[in-house]
N, CA and C atoms as a LAMMPS dump frame, in Angstrom:
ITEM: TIMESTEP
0
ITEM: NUMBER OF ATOMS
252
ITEM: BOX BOUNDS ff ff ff
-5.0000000000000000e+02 5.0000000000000000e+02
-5.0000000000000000e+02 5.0000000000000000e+02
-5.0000000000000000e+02 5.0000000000000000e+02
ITEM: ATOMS id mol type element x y z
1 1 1 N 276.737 87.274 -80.392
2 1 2 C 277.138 86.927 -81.747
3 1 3 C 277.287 85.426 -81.858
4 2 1 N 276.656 84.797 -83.052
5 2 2 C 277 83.36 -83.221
6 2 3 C 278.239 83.129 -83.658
7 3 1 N 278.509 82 -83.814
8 3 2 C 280.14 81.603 -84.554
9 3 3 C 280.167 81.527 -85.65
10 4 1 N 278.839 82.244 -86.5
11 4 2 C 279.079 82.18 -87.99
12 4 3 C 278.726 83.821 -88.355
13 5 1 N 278.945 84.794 -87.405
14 5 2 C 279.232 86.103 -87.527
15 5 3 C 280.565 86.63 -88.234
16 6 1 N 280.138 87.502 -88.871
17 6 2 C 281.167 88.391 -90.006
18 6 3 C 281.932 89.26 -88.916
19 7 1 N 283.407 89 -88.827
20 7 2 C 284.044 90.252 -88.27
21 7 3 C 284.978 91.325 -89.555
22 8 1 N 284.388 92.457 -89.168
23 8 2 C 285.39 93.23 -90.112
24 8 3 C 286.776 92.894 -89.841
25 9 1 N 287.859 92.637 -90.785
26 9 2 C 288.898 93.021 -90.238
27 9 3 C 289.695 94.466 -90.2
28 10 1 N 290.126 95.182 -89.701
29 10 2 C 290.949 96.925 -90.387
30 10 3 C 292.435 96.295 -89.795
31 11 1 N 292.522 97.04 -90.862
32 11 2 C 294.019 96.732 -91.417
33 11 3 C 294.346 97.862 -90.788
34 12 1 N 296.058 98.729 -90.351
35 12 2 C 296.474 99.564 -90.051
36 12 3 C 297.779 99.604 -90.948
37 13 1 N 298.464 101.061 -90.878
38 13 2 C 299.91 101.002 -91.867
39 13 3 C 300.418 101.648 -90.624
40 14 1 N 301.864 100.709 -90.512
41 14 2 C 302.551 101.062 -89.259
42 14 3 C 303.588 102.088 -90.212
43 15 1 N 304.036 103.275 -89.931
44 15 2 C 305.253 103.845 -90.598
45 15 3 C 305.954 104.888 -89.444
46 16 1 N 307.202 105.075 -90.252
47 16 2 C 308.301 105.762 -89.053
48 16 3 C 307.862 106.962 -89.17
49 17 1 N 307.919 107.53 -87.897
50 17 2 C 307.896 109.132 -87.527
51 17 3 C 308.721 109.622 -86.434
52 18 1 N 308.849 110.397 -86.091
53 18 2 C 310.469 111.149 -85.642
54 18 3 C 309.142 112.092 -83.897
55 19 1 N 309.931 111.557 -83.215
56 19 2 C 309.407 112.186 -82.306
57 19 3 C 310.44 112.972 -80.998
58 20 1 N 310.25 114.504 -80.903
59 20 2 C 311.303 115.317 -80.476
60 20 3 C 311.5 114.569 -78.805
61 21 1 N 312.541 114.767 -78.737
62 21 2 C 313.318 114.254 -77.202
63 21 3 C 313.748 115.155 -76.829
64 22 1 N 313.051 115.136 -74.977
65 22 2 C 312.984 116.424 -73.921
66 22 3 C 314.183 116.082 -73.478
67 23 1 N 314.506 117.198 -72.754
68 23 2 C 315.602 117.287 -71.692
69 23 3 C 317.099 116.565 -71.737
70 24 1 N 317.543 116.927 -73.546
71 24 2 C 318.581 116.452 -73.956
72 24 3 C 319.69 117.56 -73.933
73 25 1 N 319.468 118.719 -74.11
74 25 2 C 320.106 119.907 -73.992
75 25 3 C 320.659 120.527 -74.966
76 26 1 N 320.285 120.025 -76.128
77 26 2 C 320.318 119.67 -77.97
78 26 3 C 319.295 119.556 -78.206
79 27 1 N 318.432 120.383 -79.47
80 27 2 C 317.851 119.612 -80.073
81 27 3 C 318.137 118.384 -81.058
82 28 1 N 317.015 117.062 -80.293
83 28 2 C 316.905 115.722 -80.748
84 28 3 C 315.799 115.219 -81.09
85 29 1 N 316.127 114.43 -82.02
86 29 2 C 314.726 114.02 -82.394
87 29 3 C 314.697 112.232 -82.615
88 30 1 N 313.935 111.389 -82.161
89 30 2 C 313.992 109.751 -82.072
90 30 3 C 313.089 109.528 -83.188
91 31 1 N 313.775 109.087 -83.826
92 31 2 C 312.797 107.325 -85.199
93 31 3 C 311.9 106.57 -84.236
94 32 1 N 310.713 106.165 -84.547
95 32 2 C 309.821 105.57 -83.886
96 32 3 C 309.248 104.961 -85.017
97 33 1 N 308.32 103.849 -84.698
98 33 2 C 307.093 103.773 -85.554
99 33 3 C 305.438 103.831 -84.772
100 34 1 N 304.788 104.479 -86.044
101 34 2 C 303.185 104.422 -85.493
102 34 3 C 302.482 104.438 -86.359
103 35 1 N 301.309 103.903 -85.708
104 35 2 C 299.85 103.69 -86.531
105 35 3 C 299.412 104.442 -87.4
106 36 1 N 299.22 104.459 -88.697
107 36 2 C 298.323 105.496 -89.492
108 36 3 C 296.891 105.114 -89.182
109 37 1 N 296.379 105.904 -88.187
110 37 2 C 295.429 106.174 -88.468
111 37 3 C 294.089 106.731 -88.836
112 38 1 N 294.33 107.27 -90.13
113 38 2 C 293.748 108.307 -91.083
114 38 3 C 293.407 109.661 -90.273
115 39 1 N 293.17 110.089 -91.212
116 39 2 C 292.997 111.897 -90.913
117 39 3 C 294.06 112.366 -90.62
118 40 1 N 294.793 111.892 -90.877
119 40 2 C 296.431 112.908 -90.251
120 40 3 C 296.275 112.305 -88.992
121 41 1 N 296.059 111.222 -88.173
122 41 2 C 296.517 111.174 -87.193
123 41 3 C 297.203 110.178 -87.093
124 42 1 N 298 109.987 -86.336
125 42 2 C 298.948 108.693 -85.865
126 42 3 C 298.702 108.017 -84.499
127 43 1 N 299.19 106.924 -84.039
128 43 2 C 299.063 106.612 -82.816
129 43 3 C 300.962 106.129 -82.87
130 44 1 N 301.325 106.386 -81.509
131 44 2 C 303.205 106.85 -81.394
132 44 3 C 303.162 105.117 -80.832
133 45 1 N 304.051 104.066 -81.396
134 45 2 C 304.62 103.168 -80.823
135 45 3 C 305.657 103.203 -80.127
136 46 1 N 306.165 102.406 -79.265
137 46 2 C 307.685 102.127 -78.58
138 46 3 C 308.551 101.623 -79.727
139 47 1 N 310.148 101.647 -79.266
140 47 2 C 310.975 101.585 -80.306
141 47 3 C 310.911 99.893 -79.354
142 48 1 N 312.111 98.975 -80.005
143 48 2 C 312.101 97.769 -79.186
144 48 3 C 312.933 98.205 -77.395
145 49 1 N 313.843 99.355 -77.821
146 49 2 C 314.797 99.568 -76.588
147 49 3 C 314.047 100.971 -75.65
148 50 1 N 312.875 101.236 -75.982
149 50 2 C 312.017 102.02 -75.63
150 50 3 C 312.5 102.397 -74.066
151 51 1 N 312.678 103.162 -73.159
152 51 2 C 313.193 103.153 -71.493
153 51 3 C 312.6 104.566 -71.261
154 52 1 N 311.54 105 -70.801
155 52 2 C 311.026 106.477 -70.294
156 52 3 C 312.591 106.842 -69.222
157 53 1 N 313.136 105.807 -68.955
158 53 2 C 314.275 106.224 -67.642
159 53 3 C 315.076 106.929 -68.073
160 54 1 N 315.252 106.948 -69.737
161 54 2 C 316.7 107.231 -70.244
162 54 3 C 316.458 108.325 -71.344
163 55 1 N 314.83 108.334 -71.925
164 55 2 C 315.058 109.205 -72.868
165 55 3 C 313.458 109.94 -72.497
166 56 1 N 313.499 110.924 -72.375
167 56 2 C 311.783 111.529 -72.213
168 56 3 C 311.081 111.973 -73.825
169 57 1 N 310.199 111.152 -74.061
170 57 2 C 309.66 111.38 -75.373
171 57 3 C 308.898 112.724 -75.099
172 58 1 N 308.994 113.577 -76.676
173 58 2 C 307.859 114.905 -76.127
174 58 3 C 306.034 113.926 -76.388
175 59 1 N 306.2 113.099 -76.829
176 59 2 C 304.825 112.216 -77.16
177 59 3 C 305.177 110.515 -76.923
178 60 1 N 304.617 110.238 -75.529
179 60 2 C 304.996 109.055 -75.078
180 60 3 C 304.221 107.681 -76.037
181 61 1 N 304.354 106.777 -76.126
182 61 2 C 303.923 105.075 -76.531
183 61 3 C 302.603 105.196 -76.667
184 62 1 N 301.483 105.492 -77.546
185 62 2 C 300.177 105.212 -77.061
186 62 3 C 299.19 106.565 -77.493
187 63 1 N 300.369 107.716 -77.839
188 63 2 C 299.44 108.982 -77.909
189 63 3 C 299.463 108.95 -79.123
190 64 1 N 298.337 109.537 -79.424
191 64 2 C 297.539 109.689 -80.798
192 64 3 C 298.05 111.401 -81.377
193 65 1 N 298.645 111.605 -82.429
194 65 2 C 299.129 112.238 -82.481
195 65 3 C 298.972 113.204 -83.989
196 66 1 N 299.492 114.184 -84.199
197 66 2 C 299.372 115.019 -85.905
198 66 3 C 300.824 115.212 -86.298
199 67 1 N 301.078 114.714 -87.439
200 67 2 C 302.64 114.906 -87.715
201 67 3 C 302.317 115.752 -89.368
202 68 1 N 303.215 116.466 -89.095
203 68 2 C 303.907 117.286 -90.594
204 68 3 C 305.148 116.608 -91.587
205 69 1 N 305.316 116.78 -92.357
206 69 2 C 306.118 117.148 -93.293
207 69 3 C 307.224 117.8 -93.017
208 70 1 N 308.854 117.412 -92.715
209 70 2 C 309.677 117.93 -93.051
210 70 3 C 310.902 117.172 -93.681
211 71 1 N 311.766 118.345 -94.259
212 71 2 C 312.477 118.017 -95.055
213 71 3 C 314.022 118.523 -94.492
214 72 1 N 315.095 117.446 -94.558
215 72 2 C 316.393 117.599 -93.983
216 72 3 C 317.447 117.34 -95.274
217 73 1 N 318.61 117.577 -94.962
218 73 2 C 319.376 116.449 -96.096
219 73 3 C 319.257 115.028 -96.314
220 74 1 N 318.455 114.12 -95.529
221 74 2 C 318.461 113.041 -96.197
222 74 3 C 317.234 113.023 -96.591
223 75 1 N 316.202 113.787 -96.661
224 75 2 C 314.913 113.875 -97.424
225 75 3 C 314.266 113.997 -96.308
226 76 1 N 312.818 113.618 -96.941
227 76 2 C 311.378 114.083 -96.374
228 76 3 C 311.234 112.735 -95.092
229 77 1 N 310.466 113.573 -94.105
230 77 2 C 310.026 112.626 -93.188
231 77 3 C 309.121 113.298 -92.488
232 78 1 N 308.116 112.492 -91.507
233 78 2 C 306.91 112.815 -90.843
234 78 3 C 307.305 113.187 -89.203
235 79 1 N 306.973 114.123 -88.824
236 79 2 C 307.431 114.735 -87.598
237 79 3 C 306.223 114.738 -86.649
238 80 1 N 306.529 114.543 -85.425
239 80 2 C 305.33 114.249 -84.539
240 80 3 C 304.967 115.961 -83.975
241 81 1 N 304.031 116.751 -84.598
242 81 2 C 303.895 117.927 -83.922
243 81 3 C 303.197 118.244 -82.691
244 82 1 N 302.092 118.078 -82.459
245 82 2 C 301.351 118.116 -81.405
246 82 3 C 299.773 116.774 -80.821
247 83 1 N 299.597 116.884 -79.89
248 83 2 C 298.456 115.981 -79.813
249 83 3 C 297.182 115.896 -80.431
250 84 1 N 296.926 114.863 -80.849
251 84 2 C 295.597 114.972 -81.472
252 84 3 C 294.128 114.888 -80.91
């Protein structure tokens, strides 16, 4: 490519999604943010205090993922269901 080549840029929308936490002995669920990227899929970011030592994500930093729709008392939010 020369230096007067066109790069696309893609844009991404980072938004929060809730991803369930193993081996708490409760069900729990962690705020995260991740990638929209289309089709219903997401890609799962780290939080800033992110530690695999301390909390086992059911969908670790990096996985590409399908989230649903649910609804609690403080409203609607996107839930990390299974891998994509």
């Amino acid at each position: 490519m020369g230096l007067n080549s066109k790069k696309a840029l893609i844009m991404t929308e980072v938004i929060k999604i809730y991803v369930e936490l193993l081996e708490e002995g409760v069900s729990c669920r962690r705020p995260t943010f991740a990638e929209d990227l289309g089709d219903g899929r997401y890609k799962v970011l780290p939080t800033p205090e992110y530690d695999p030592e301390d909390e086992v994500w059911q969908f670790t930093p990096g996985t590409i993922v399908h989230c649903e729709t649910r609804k609690d008392a403080e409203g609607e939010y996107l839930y990390a269901t299974k891998e994509a």
